[in-house]
C-alpha positions as a Python dict, from the first residue, in 0.01 Angstrom:
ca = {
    (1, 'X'): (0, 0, 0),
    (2, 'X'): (-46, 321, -151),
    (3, 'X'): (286, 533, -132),
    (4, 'X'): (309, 878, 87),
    (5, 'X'): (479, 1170, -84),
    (6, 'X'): (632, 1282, 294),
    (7, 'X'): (840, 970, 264),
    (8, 'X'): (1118, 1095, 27),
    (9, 'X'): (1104, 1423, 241),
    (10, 'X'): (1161, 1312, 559),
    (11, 'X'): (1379, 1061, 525),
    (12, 'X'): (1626, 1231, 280),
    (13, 'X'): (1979, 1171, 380),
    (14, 'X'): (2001, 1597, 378),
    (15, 'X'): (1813, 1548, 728),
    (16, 'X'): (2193, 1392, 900),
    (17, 'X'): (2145, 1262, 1229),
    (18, 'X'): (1852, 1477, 1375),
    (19, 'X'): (1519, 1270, 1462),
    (20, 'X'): (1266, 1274, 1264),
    (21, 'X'): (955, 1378, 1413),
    (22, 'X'): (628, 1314, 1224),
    (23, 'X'): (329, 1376, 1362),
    (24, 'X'): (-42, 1411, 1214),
    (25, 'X'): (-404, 1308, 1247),
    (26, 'X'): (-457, 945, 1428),
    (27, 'X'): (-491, 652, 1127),
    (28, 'X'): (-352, 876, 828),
    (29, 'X'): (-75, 639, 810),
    (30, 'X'): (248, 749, 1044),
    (31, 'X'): (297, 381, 1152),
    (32, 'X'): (271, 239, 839),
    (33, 'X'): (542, 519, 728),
    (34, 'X'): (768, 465, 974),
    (35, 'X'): (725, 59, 987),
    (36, 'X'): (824, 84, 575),
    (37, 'X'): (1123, 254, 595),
    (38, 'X'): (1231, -1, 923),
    (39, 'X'): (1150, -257, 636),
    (40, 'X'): (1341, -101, 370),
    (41, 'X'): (1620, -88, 590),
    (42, 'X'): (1615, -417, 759),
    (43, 'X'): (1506, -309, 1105),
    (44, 'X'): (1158, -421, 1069),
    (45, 'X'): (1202, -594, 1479),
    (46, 'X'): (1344, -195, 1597),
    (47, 'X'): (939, -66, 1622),
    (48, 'X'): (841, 28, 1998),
    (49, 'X'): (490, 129, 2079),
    (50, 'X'): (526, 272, 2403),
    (51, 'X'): (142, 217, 2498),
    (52, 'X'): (243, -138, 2529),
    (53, 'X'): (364, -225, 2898),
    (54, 'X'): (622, -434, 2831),
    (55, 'X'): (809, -159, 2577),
    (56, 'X'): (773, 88, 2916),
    (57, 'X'): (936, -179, 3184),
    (58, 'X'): (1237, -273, 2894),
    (59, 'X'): (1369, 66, 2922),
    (60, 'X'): (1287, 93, 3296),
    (61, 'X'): (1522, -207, 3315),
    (62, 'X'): (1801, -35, 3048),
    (63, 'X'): (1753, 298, 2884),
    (64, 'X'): (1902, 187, 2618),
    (65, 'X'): (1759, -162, 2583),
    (66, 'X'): (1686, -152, 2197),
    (67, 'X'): (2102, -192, 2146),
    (68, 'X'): (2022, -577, 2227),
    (69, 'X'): (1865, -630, 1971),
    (70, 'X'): (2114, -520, 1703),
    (71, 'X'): (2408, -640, 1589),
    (72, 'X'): (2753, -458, 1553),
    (73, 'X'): (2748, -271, 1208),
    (74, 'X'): (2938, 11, 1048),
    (75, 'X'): (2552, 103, 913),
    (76, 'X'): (2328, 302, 1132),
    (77, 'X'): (2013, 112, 1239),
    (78, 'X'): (1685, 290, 1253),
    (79, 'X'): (1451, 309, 1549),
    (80, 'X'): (1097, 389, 1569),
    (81, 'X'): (950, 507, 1929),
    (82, 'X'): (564, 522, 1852),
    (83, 'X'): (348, 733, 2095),
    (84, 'X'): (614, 779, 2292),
    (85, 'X'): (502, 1109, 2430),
    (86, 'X'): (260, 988, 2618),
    (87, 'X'): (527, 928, 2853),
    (88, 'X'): (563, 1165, 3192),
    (89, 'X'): (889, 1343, 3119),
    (90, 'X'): (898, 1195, 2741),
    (91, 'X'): (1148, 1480, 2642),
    (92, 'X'): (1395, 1360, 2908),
    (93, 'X'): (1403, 1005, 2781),
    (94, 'X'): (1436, 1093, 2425),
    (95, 'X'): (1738, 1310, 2460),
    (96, 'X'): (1880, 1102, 2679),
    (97, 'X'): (1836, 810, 2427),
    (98, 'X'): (1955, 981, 2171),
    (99, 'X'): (2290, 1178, 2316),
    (100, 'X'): (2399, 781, 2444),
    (101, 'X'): (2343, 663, 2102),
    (102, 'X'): (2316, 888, 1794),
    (103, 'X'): (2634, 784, 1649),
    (104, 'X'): (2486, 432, 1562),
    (105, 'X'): (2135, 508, 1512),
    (106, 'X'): (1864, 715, 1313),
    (107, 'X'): (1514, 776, 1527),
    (108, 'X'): (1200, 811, 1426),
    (109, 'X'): (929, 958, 1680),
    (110, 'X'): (539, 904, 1580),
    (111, 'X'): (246, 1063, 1748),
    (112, 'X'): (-130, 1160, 1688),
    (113, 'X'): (-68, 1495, 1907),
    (114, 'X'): (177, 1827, 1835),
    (115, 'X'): (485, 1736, 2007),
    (116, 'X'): (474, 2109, 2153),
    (117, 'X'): (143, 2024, 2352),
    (118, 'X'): (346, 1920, 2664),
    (119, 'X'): (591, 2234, 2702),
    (120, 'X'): (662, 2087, 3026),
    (121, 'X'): (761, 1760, 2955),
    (122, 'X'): (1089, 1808, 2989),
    (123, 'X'): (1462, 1884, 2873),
    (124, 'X'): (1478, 2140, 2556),
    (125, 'X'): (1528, 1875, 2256),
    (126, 'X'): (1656, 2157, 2010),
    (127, 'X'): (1891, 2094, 1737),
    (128, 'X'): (1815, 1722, 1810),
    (129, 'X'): (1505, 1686, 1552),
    (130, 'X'): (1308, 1770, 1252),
    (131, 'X'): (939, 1773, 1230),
    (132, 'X'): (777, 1622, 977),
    (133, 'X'): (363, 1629, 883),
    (134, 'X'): (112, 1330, 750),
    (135, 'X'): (-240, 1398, 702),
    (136, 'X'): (-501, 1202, 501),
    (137, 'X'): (-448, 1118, 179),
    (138, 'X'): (-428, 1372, -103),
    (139, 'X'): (-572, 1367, -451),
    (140, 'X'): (-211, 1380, -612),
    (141, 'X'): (-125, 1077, -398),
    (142, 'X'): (-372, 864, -527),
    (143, 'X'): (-335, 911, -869),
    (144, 'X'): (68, 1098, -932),
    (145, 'X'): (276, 834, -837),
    (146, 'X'): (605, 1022, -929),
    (147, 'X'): (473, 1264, -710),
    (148, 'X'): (579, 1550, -972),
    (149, 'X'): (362, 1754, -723),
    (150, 'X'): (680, 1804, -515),
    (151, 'X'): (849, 1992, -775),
    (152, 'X'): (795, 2301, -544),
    (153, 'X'): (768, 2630, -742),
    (154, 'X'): (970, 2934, -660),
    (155, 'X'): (642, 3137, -892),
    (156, 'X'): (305, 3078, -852),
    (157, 'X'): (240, 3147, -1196),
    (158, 'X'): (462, 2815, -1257),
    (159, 'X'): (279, 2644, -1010),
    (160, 'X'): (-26, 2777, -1210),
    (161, 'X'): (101, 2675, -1550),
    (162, 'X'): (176, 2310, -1437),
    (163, 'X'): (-157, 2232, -1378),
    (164, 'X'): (-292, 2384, -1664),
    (165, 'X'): (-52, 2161, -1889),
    (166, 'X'): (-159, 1845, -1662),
    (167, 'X'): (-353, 1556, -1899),
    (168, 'X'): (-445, 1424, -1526),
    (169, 'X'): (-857, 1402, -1464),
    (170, 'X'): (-887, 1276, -1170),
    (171, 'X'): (-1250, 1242, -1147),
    (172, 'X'): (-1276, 951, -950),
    (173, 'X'): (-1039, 978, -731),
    (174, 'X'): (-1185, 1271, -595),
    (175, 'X'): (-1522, 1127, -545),
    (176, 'X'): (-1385, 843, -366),
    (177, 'X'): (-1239, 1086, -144),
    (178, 'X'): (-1509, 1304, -71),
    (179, 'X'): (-1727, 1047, -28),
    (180, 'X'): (-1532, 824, 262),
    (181, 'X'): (-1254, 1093, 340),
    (182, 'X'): (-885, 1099, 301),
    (183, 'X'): (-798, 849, 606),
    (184, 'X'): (-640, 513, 440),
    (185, 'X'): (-843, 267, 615),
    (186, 'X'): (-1239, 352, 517),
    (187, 'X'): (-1106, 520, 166),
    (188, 'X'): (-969, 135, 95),
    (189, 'X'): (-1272, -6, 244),
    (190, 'X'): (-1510, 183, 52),
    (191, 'X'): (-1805, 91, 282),
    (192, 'X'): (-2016, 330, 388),
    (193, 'X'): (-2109, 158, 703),
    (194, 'X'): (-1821, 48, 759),
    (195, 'X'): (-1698, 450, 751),
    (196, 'X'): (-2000, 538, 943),
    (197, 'X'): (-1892, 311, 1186),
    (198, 'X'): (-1524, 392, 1202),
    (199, 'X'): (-1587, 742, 1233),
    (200, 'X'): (-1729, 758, 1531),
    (201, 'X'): (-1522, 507, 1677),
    (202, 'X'): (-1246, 726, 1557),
    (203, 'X'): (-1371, 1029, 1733),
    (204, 'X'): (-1399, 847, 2039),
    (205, 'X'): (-1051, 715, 2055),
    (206, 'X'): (-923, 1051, 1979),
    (207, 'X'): (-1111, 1238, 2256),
    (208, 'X'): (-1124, 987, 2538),
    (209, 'X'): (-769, 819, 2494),
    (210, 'X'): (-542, 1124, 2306),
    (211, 'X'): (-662, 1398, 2451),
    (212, 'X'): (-792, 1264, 2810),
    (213, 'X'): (-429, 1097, 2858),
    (214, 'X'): (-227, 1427, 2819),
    (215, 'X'): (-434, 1739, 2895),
    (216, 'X'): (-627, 1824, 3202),
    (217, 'X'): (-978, 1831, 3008),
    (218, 'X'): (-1244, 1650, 3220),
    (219, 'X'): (-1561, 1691, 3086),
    (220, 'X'): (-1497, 1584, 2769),
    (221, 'X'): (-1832, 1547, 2680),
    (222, 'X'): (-1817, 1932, 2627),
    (223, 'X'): (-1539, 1859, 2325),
    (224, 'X'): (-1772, 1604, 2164),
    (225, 'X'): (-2090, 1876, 2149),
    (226, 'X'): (-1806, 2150, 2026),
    (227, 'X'): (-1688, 1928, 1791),
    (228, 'X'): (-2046, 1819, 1655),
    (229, 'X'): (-2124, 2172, 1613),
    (230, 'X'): (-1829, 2247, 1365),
    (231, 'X'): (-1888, 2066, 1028),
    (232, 'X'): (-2224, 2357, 1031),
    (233, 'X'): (-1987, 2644, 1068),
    (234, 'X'): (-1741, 2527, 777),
    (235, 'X'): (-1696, 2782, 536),
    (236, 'X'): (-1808, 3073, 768),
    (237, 'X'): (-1569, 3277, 1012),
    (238, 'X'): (-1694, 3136, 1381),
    (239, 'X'): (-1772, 3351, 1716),
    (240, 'X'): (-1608, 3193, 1993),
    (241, 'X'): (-1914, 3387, 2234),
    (242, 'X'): (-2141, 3259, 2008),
    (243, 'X'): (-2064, 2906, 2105),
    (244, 'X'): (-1972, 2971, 2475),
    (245, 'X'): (-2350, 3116, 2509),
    (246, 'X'): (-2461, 2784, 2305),
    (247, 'X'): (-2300, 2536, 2504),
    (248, 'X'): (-2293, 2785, 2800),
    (249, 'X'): (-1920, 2742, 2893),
    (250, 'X'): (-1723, 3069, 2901),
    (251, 'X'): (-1510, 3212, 2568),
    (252, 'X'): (-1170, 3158, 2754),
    (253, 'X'): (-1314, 2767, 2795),
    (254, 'X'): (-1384, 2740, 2428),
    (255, 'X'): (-1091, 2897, 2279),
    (256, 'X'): (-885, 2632, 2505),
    (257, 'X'): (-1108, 2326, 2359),
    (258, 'X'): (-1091, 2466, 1969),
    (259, 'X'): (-695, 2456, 1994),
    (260, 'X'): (-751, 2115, 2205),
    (261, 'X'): (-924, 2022, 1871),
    (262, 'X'): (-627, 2161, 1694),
    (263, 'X'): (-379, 1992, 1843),
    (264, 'X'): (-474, 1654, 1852),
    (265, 'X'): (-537, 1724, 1492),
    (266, 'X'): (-930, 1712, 1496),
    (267, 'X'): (-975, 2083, 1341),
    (268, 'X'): (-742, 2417, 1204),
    (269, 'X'): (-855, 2710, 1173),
    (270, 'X'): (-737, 3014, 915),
    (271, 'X'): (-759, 3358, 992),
    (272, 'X'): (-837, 3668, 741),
    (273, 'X'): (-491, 3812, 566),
    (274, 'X'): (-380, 4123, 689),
    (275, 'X'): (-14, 4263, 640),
    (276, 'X'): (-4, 4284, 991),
    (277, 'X'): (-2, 3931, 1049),
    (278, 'X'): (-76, 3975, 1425),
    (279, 'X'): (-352, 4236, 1378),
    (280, 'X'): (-552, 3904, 1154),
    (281, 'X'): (-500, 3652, 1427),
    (282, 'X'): (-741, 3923, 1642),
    (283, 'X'): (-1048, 3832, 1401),
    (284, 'X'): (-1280, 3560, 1370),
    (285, 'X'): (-1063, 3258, 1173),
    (286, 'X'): (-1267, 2972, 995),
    (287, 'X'): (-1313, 2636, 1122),
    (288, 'X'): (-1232, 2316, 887),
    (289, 'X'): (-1194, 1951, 974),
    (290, 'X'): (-954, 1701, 836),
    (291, 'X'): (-1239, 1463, 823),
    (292, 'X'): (-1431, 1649, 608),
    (293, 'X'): (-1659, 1340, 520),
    (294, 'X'): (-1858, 1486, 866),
    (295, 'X'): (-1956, 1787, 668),
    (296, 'X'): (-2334, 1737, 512),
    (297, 'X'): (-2376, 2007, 285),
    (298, 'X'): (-2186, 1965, -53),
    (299, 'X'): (-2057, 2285, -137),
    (300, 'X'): (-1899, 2285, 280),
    (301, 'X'): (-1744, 1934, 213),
    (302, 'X'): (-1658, 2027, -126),
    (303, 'X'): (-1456, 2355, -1),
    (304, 'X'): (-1351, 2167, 351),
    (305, 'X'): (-1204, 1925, 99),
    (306, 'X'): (-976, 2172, -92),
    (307, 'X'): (-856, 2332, 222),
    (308, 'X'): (-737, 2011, 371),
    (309, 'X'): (-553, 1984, 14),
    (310, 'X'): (-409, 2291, 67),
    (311, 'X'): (-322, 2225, 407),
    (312, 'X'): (-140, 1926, 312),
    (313, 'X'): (75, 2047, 5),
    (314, 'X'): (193, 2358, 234),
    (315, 'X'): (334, 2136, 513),
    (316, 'X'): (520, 1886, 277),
    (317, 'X'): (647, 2215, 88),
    (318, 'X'): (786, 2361, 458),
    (319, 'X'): (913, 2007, 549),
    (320, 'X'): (1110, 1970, 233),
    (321, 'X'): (1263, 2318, 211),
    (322, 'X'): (1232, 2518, 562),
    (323, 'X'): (1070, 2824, 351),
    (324, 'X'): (725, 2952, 545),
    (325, 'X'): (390, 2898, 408),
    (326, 'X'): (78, 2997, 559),
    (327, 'X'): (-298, 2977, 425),
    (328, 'X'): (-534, 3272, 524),
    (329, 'X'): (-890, 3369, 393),
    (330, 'X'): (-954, 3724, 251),
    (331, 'X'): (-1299, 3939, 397),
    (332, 'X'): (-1314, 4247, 243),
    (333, 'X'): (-1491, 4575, 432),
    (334, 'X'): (-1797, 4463, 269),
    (335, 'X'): (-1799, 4131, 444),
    (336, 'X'): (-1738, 3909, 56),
    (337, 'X'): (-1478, 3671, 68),
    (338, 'X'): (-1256, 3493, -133),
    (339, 'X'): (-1198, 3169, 33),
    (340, 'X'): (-832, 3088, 17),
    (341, 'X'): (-485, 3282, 16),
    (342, 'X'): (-163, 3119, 14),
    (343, 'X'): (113, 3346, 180),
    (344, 'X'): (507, 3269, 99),
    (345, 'X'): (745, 3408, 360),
    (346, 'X'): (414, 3645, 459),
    (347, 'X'): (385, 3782, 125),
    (348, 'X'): (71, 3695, -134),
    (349, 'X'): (167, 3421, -365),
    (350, 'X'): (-173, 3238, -463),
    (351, 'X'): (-561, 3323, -457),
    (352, 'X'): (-800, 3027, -458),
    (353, 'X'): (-1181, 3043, -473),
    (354, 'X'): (-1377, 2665, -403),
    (355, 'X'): (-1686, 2654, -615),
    (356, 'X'): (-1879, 2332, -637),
    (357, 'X'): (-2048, 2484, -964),
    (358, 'X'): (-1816, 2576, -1258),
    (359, 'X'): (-1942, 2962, -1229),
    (360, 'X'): (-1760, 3291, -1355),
    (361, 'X'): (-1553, 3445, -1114),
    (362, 'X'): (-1761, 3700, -897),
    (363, 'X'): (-1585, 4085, -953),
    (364, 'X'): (-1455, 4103, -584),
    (365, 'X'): (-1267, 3842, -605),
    (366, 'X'): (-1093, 4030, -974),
    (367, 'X'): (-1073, 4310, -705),
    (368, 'X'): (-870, 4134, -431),
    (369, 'X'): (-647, 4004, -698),
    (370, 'X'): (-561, 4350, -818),
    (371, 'X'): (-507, 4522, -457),
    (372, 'X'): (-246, 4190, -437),
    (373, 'X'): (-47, 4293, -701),
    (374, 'X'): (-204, 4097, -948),
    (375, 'X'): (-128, 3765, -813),
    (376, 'X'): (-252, 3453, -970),
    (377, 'X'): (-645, 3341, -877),
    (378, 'X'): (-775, 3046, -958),
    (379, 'X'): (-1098, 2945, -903),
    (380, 'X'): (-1130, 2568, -825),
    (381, 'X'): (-1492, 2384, -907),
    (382, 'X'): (-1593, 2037, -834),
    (383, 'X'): (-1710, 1953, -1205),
    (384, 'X'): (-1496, 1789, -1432),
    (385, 'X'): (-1285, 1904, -1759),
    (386, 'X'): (-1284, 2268, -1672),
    (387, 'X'): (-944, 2476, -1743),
    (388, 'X'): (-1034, 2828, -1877),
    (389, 'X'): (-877, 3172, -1886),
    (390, 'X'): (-1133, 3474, -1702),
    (391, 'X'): (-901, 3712, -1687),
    (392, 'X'): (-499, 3760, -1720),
    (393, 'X'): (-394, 3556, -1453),
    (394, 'X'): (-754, 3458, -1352),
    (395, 'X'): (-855, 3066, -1396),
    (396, 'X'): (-1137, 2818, -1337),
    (397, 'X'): (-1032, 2457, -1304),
    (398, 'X'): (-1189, 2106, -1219),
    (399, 'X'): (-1046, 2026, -905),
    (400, 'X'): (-999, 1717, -1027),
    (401, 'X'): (-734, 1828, -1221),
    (402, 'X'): (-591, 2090, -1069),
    (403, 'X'): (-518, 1891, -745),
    (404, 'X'): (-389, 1615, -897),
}
């Protein structure tokens, strides 16, 4: 079993009695999470999968029908409710599960979905929870098994500086990944048919199960030809009329089945930085997919890849300390782009370029880094044993070590 750095986060003791909420992409591994930490704790029986009929009629018979199982102790037992809000009124029945019984137990709630997709679901379950984030498996997680990756710098030039000093090459690993994707079961597997297979498989069960039990989508076949249409776009900002006129639906129709795809953790998008962060959402964001192994063209996959990465070490940094980070892109007037920025509390921290070729850094990019206030910029390539100095505070690195 190969160990998840969100497990130390969100089940730290610093969390007290709120739920913990972790949601993600279908088969990245939030069962398996949850169902080792019941283990650790000896509540292995105290898993519910509410798709199962027989979980739904227990608490139909007694809300609280999970207490039979466990025996008097001055130790809080932990429950896991899996898929749970697929329930009408799922809200309700949480909170009123938990208010009965907090005092004895610790909850953990697992779904493929953003709990915030059903606003309507029910009672307000605020100050009752935490949210926590799994998504495929990450480069350091493979390889760091101390997980020193969630020493979380308050400098980017730190940040910067640890991965410079890093002896980790994680060449391998990182093939392996982009080759059969970040999900545990075809990485493992290491099949390519059997990841051809599963992948569309997975994209079924995910459109025809997830997102045709809870949203009012019925021609889904429309969200399969959007979705097909994406891993072409990676890497380039997307026009929403662009696609309505392709698949002749209307822009208001497509903007509703790209955050469809969002939710239900299919796609994200990022949108160009701008200091007036509502001004950027305006323009045209880019499209990536956390299965980036659907993306053909090398250099796509390749940067895909790092933004998933990116994606990934954000969250667990935001569900370990509360602080905001966000990920943007940077277009400049003359329409060249550097491809990532990471924002801390809204302001610059860290500019990263994907390359698949070790190249020199290209002078805009030198120019957005000065206009930031000289922020670091690092320049991430898909060859191996690369860690050079440009430029003060300008560095190309193998991505193989770098994301390690």
């Amino acid at each position: 079993m190969i160990k998840r750095a969100l497990y130390k986060i969100a089940f730290s003791r610093e969390w007290g009695r709120q739920m913990r909420f972790i949601t993600g992409p279908r088969q990245s591994g939030k069962t398996t999470l949850a169902r080792l930490k019941l283990k650790q704790e000896n509540c292995e029986s105290f898993y519910y999968l509410w798709d199962l009929r027989s979980v739904r009629n227990k608490y139909k018979e007694n809300e609280l029908f999970f207490t039979a199982n466990t025996a008097p102790s001055s130790k809080k037992a932990w429950i896991c409710f899996d898929e749970i809000h697929k329930m009408p009124r799922w809200k309700n029945i949480i909170k009123g599960i938990f208010d009965s019984s907090f005092e004895k137990y610790h909850f953990i709630i697992t779904g493929s979905a953003k709990f915030d997709i059903s606003r309507r679901a029910g009672d307000s379950l605020s100050g009752r929870y935490f949210t926590f984030h799994l998504f495929p498996l990450s480069l350091a997680e493979l390889v760091n098994k101390n997980f020193t990756s969630l020493v979380i710098p308050q400098r980017a030039e730190e940040f910067v500086g640890r991965k410079i000093d890093s002896v980790v090459c994680a060449e391998n690993e990182l093939s392996l990944l982009l080759e059969y994707s970040g999900f545990p079961e075809p990485l493992i597997k290491q099949s390519k048919a059997f990841h051809s297979k599963w992948a569309q498989d997975y994209l079924d069960t995910v459109i025809k199960e997830d997102i045709g039990a809870l949203t009012r989508i019925i021609d889904k076949e429309y969200l399969y030809d959007l979705y097909k249409l994406l891993p072409e776009m990676v890497g380039n900002p997307i026009s929403v009329s662009s696609i309505a006129s392709h698949l002749e639906l209307s822009s208001p129709t497509i903007k509703n089945y790209l955050k469809r795809l969002e939710d239900f953790y299919l796609s994200f998008r990022i949108y160009p930085y701008s200091k007036n962060i509502k001004r950027s959402l305006l323009k045209a964001p880019k499209c990536y997919l956390y299965d980036w192994t659907r993306v053909k063209d090398a250099g796509k996959r390749f940067e895909n890849y790092v933004a998933v990465e990116l994606i990934t070490m954000l969250n667990l940094w935001m569900d370990a300390t509360g602080e905001r980070y966000s990920l943007f892109y940077i277009r400049n007037k003359q329409k060249e782009e550097t491809d990532f920025l990471i924002a801390k509390n809204e302001k610059p921290w860290l500019l990263i370029e994907a390359k698949y070729s070790d190249v020199s850094i290209e002078r805009h990019h030198l120019e957005v880094q000065e206009v930031l206030n000289n922020i670091p910029l690092v320049q991430l390539c898909r060859e191996k044993n690369i860690c050079m100095l440009q430029k003060k505070n300008a560095y190309r690195i193998s991505a193989s070590r770098f994301l390690a």
